[in-house]
ZAMARGU-4260 file (C-alpha; in steps of 0.2 Angstrom, whole numbers, plus 5000, padded with zeros to 4 digits):
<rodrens>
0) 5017/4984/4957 | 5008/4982/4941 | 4999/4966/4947 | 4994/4976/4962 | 4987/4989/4951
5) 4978/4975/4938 | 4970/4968/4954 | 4966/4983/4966 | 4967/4997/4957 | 4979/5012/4954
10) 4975/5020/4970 | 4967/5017/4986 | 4950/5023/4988 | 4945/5028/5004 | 4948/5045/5009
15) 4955/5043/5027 | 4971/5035/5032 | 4966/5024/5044 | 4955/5017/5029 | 4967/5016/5017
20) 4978/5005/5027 | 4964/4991/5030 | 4961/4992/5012 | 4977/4989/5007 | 4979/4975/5020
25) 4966/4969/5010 | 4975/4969/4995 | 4990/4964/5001 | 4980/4947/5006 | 4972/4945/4992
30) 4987/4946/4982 | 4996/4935/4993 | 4982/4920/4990 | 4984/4921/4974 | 5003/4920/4972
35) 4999/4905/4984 | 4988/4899/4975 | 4999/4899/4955 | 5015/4893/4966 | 5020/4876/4960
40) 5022/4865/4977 | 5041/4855/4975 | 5045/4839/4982 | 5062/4832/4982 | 5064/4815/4975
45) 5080/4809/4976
</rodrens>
């Protein structure tokens, strides 16, 4: 929740719900790329 808030913001800002819900889709990808992005890739090597 805090990196949600750090990233997006503290609350959504479009006034209809409809709205809110692609904005927050919105966020929800954008945080997603970034965990993606910071996530070590592992490789088995024995």
């Amino acid at each position: 929740m805090g990196r949600w808030k750090t990233v997006v913001g503290p609350k959504l800002k479009a006034p209809l719900f409809e709205n809110q819900k692609t904005e927050a889709r919105i966020g929800v990808r954008i945080l997603n790329r970034m965990t993606k992005l910071g996530r070590p890739n592992f490789e088995r090597t024995a």
